[in-house]
C-alpha atoms as a printed R data frame, in Angstrom:
    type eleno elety resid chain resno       x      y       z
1   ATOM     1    CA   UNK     A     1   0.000  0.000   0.000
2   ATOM     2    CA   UNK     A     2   1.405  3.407  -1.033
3   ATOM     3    CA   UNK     A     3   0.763  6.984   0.070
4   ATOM     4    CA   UNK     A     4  -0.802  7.392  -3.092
5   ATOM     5    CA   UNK     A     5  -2.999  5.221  -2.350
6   ATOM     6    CA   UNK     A     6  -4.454  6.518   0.886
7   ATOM     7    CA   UNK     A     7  -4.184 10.094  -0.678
8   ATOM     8    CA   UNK     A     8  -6.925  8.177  -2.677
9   ATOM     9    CA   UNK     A     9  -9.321  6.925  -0.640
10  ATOM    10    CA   UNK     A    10  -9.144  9.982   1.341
11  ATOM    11    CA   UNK     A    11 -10.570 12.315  -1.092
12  ATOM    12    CA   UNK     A    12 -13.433  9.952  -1.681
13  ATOM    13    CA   UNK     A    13 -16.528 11.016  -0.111
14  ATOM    14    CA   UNK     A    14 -17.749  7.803   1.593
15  ATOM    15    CA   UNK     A    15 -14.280  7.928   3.463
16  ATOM    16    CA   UNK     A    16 -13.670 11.263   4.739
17  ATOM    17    CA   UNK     A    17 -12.699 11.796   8.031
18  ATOM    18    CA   UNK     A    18 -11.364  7.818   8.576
19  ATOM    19    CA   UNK     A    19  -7.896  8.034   9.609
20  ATOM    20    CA   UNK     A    20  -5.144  6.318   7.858
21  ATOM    21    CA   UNK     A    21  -4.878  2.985   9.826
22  ATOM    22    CA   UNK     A    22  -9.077  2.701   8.404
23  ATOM    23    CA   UNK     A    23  -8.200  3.787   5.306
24  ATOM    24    CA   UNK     A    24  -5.241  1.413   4.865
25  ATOM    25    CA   UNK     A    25  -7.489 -1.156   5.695
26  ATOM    26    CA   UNK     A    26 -10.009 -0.616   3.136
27  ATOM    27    CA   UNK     A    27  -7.077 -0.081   0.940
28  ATOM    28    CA   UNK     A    28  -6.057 -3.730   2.051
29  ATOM    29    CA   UNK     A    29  -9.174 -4.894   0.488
30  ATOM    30    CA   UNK     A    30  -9.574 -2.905  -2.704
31  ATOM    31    CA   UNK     A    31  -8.678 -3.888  -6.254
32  ATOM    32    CA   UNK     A    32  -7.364 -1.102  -8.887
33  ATOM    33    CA   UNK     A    33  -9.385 -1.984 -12.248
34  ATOM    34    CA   UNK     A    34  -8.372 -0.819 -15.687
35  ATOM    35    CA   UNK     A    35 -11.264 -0.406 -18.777
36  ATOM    36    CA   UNK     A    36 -11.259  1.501 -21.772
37  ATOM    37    CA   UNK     A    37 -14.093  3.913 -23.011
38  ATOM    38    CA   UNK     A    38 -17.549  2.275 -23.597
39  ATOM    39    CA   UNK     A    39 -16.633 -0.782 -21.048
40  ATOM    40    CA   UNK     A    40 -20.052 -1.364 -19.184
41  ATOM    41    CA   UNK     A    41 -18.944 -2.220 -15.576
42  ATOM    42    CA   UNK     A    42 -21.898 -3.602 -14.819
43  ATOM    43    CA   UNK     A    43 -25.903 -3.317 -16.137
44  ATOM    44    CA   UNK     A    44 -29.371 -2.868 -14.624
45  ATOM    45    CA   UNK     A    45 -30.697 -5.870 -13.047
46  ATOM    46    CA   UNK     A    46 -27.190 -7.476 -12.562
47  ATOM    47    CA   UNK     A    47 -26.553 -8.532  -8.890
48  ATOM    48    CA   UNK     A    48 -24.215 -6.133  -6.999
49  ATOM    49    CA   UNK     A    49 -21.123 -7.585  -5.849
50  ATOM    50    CA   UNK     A    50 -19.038 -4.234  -5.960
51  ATOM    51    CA   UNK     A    51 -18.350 -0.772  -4.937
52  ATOM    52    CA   UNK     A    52 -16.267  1.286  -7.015
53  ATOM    53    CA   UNK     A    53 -14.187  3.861  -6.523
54  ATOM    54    CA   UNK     A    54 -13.231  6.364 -10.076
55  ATOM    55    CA   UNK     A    55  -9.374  6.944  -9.297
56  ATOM    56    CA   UNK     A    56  -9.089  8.890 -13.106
57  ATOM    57    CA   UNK     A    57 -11.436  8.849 -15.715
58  ATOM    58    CA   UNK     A    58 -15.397  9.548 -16.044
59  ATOM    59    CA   UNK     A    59 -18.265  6.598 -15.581
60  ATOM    60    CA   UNK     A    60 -21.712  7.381 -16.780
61  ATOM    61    CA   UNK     A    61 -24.574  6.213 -14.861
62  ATOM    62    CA   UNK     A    62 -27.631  5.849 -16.781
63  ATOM    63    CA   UNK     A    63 -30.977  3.314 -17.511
64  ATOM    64    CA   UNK     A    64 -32.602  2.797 -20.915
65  ATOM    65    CA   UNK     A    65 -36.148  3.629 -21.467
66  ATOM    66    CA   UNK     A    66 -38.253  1.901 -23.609
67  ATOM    67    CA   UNK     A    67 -39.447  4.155 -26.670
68  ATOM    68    CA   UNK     A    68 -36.849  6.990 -25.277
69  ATOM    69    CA   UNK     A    69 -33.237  5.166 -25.429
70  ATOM    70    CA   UNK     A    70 -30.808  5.864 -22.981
71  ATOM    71    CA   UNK     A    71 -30.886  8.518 -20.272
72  ATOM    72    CA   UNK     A    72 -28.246  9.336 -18.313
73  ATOM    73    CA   UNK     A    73 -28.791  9.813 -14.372
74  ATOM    74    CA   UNK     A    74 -24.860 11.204 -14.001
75  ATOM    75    CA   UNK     A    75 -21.701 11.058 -15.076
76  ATOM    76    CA   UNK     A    76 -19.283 10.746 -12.456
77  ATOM    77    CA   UNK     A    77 -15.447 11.873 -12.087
78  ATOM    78    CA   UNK     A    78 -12.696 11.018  -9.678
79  ATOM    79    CA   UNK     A    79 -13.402 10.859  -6.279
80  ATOM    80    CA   UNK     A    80 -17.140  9.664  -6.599
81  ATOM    81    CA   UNK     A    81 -18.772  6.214  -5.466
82  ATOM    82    CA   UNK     A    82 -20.897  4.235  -7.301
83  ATOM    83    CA   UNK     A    83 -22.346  1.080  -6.838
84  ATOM    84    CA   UNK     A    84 -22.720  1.170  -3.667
85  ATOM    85    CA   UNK     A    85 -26.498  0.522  -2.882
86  ATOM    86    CA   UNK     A    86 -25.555 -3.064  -4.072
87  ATOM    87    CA   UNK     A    87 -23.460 -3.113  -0.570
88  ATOM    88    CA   UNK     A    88 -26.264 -2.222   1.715
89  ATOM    89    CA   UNK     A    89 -29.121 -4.552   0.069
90  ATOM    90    CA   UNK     A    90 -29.682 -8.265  -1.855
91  ATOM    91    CA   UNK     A    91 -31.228 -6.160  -4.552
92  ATOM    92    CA   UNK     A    92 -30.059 -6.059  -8.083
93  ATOM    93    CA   UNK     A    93 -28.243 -3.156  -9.896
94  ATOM    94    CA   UNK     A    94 -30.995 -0.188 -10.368
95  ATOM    95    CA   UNK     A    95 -28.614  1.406 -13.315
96  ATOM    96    CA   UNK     A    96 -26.014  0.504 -16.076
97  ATOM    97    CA   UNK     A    97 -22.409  2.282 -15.334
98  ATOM    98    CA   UNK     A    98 -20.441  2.343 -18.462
99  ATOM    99    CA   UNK     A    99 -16.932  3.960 -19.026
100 ATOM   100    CA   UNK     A   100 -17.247  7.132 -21.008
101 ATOM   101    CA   UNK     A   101 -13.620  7.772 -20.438
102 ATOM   102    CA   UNK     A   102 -10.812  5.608 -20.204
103 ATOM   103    CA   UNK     A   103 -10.715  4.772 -16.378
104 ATOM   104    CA   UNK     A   104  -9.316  3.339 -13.302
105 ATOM   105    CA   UNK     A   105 -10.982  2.247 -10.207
106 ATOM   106    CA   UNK     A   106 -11.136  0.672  -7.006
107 ATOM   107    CA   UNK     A   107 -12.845 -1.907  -6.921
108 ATOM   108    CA   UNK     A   108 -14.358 -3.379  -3.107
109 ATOM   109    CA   UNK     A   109 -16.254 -6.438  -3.260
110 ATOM   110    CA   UNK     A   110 -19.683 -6.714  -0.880
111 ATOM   111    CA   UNK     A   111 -18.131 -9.627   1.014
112 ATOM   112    CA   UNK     A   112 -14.577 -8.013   1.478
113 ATOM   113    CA   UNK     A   113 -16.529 -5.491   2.534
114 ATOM   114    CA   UNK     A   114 -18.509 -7.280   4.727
115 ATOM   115    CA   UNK     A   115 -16.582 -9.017   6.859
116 ATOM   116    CA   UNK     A   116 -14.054 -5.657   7.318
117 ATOM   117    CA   UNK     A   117 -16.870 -3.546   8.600
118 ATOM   118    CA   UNK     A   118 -17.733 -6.629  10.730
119 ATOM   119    CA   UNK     A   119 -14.106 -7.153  11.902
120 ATOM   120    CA   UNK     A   120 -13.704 -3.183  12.845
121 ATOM   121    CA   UNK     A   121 -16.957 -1.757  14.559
122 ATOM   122    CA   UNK     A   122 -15.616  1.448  15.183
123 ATOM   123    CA   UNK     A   123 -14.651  1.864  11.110
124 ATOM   124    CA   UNK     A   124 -18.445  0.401  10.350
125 ATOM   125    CA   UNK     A   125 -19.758  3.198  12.551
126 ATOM   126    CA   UNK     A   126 -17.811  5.978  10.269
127 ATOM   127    CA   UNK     A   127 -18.145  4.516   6.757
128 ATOM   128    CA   UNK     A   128 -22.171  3.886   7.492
129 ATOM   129    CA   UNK     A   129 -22.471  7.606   8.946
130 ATOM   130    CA   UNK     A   130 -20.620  8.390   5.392
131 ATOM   131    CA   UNK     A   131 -22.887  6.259   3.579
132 ATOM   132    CA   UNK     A   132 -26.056  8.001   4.882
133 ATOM   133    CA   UNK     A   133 -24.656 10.943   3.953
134 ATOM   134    CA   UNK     A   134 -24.040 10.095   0.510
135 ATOM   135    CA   UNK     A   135 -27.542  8.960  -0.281
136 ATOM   136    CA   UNK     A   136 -29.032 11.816   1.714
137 ATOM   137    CA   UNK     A   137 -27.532 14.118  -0.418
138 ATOM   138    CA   UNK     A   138 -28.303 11.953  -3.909
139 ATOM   139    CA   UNK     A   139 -31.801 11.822  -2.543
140 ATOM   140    CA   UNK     A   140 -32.316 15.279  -2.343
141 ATOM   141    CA   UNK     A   141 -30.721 15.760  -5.758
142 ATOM   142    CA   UNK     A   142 -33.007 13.358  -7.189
143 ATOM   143    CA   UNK     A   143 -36.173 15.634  -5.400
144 ATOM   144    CA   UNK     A   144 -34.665 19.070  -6.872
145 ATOM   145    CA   UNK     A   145 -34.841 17.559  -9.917
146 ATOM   146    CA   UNK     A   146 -37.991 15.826  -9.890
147 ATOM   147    CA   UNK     A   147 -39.313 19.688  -8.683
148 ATOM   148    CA   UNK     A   148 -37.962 20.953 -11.941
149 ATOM   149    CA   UNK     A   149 -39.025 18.706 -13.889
150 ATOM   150    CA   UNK     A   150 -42.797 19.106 -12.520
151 ATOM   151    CA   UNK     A   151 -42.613 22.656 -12.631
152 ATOM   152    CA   UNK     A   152 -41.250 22.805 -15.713
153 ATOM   153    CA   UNK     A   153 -44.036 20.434 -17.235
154 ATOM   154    CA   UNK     A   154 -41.486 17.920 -18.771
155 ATOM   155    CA   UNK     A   155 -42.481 15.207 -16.175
């Protein structure tokens, strides 16, 4: 594990504020994935067995609608999350991520993650606080734009 590496994880939002002997942890059980533009990482209605982490690179996030095509939910640079509901319920992906640049990520599978959060109550406590936050704060994006979208009479 490198400095780099931490300096990593650290700027990721689902991690902030864990010191580095949590963050070397989670860097203990995170793989660094490689894949070129258009890759799909993984599709709607595949299980979840992953978080990722985007190290470089953009990921769009997006579902296809029948008679519409494609519509993207987000595209998402380095430092963001994604895939992580897949960690916190059975449920299958909700969204396809594909590459739309060349990439790298982390890569933290559920059961890795699993049993670490188990293993280290005090670094469950922190990363779950994190977690809330995150989808708190995609929840209300999701409302602001459901508002607009109402007012605006495109919904």
């Amino acid at each position: 594990m490198t400095i780099e590496r931490l300096d990593q994880l650290r700027n990721v939002t689902l991690f902030r504020g864990l010191t580095d002997e949590a963050l070397a942890l989670i860097a203990h059980v995170s793989i660094e994935e490689t894949h070129p533009t258009g890759t799909k990482v993984f599709g709607h209605g595949d299980m979840g067995d992953k978080l990722y982490l985007i190290l470089d690179g953009k990921v769009r996030i997006s579902r296809y609608l029948a008679g519409v095509g494609e519509e993207a939910l987000a595209v998402l640079g380095a430092g963001a999350v994604f895939g992580e509901m897949s960690l916190l319920d059975e449920s299958p992906r909700s969204a396809d991520a594909r590459v739309q640049d060349r990439c790298r990520l982390l890569a933290i599978s559920k059961d890795s993650f699993d049993d670490l959060l188990f293993l280290h109550k005090d670094l469950a406590y922190e990363v779950l606080w994190n977690f809330i936050r995150l989808l708190t704060a995609r929840l209300r994006e999701t409302n602001d734009k459901l508002t607009f979208l109402s007012v605006t009479g495109k919904f």
